[in-house]
C-alpha positions in Angstrom: 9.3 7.6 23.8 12.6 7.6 22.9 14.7 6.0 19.8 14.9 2.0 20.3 18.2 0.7 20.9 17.9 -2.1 18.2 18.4 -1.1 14.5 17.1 -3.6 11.6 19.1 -5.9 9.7 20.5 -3.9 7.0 19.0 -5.5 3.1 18.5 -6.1 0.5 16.6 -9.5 2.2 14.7 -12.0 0.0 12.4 -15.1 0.2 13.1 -18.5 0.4 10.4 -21.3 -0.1 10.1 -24.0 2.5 10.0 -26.7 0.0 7.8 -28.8 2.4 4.6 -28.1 0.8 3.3 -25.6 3.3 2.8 -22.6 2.3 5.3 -20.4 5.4 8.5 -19.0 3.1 11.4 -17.7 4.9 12.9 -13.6 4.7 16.4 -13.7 4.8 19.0 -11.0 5.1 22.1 -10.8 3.8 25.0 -13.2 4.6 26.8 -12.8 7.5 29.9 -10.7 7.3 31.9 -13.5 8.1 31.2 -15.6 5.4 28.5 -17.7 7.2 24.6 -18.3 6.0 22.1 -16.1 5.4 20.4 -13.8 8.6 17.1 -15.4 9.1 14.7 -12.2 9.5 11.3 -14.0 9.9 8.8 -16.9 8.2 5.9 -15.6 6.8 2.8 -17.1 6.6 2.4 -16.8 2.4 4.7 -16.1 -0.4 2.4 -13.0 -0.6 3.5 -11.6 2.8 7.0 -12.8 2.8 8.1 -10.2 -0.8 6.3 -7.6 1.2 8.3 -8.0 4.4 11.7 -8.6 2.3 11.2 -5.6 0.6 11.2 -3.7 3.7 14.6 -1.7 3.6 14.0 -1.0 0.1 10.7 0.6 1.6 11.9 2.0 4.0 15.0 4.3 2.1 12.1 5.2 -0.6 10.0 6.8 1.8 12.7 8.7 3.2 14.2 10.1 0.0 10.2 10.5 -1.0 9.7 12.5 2.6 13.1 14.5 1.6 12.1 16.0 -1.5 8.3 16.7 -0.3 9.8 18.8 2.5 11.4 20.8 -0.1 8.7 21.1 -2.1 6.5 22.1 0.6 8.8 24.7 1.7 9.2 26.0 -2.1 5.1 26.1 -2.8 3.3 25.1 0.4 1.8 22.2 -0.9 1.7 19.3 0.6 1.5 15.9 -1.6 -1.0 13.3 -0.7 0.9 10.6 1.2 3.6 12.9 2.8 2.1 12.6 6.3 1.3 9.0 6.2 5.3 8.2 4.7 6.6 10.3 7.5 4.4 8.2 10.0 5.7 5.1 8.7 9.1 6.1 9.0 8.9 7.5 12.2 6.8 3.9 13.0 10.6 2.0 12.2 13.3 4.6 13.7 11.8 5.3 16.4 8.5 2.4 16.9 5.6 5.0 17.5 2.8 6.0 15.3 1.9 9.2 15.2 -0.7 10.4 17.6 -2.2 13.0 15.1 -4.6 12.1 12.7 -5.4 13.7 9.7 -8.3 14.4 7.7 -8.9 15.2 4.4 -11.9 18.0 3.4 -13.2 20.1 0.6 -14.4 24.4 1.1 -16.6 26.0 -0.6 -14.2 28.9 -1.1 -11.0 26.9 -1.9 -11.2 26.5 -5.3 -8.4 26.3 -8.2 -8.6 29.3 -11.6 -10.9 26.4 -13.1 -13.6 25.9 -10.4 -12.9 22.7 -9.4 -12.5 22.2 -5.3 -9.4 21.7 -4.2 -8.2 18.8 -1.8 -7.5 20.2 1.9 -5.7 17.8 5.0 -6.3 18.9 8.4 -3.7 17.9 10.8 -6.0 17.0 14.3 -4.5 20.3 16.7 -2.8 21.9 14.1 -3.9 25.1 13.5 -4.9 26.1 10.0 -4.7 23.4 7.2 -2.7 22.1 4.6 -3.1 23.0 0.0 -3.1 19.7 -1.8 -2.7 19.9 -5.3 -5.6 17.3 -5.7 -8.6 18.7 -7.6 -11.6 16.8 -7.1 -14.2 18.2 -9.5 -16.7 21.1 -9.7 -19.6 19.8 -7.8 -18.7 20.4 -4.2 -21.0 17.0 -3.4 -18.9 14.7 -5.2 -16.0 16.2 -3.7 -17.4 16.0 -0.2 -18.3 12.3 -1.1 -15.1 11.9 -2.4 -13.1 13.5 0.9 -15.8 11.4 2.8 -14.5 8.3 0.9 -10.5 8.8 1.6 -11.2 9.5 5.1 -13.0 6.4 5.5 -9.9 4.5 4.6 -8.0 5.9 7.1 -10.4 4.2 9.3 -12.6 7.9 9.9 -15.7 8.8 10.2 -17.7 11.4 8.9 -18.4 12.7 12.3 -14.7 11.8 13.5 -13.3 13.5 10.9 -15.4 16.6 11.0 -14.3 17.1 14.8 -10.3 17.0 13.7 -11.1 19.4 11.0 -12.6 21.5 13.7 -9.8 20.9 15.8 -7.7 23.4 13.3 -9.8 26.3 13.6 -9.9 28.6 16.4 -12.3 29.8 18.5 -14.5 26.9 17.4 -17.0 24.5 19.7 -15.5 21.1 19.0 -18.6 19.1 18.3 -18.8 16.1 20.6 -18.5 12.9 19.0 -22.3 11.6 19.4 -23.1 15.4 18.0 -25.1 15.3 14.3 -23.0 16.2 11.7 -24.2 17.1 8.3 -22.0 18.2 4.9 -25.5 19.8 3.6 
């Protein structure tokens, strides 16, 4: 899918009230270059949703510059931030209105531990081969990190199951486990 021939209206955008006791507010963009009213953008059902659609843009140009310097940083040390795959998702989402077909995963080893013994944080990209360093450390007890990489990967809407077939889908030479297949962290 290529780039969308439509680009967003540039900010900052802000709300406006209805004033007529219901609860929709208005986004706005700027003024017109000409001198003329405000850009409507869209009404949004609560006050709640509209400051969260106006500060879109603003969004938008953080997650970039965020994206920016993990790059660097991931070049420099090979760690990769929490985050930095789901910000470059979003952005691609806007420029280019896709999501990203790859899901990721998060996971603890045995073997990957920091100087300290604590287990480090590991993302597995679904296809990718090999995995990405995180410079999360989540404890010494390799349960409560599993329950703890079990817990983040449930808010990205995984399972235990799905998310132990994308880890597997980084590793070669490696039965993928079906998705009915048992899967255990034991």
């Amino acid at each position: 899918m290529g780039k969308m021939d439509e680009t967003h209206t540039p900010g900052p955008w802000r709300v406006r009230g209805t004033n007529f006791g219901y609860t929709n507010c208005d986004v706005l963009g700027p003024p017109h270059p000409d001198g003329g009213d405000y850009a409507p953008i869209c009404r949004a059902n609560s006050e709640a949703n509209a400051r969260l659609i106006a500060a879109a843009p603003e969004l938008l140009e953080a997650c970039k510059e965020l994206v920016q310097s993990l790059e660097v940083e991931k070049k420099r040390s090979g760690i990769v931030c929490f985050g930095f795959e789901a910000a470059k998702a979003a952005i691609l989402k806007v420029e280019e209105g896709v999501k990203s077909e790859k899901r990721k995963a998060f996971f603890v080893s045995e073997i990957r531990t920091n100087d300290h013994g604590e287990y480090i944080a590991l993302i597995a990209v679904e296809g990718e081969s090999g995995f990405y360093v995180t410079d999360w450390c989540w404890g010494k007890d390799f349960k409560v990190a599993q329950d703890i990489a079990d817990e983040r990967n449930a808010r990205l809407g995984l399972s235990k199951k799905e998310a132990a077939v994308i880890v597997c889908s980084t590793m070669r030479s490696v039965k993928m486990p079906e998705a009915d297949d048992e899967v255990s962290h034991e």
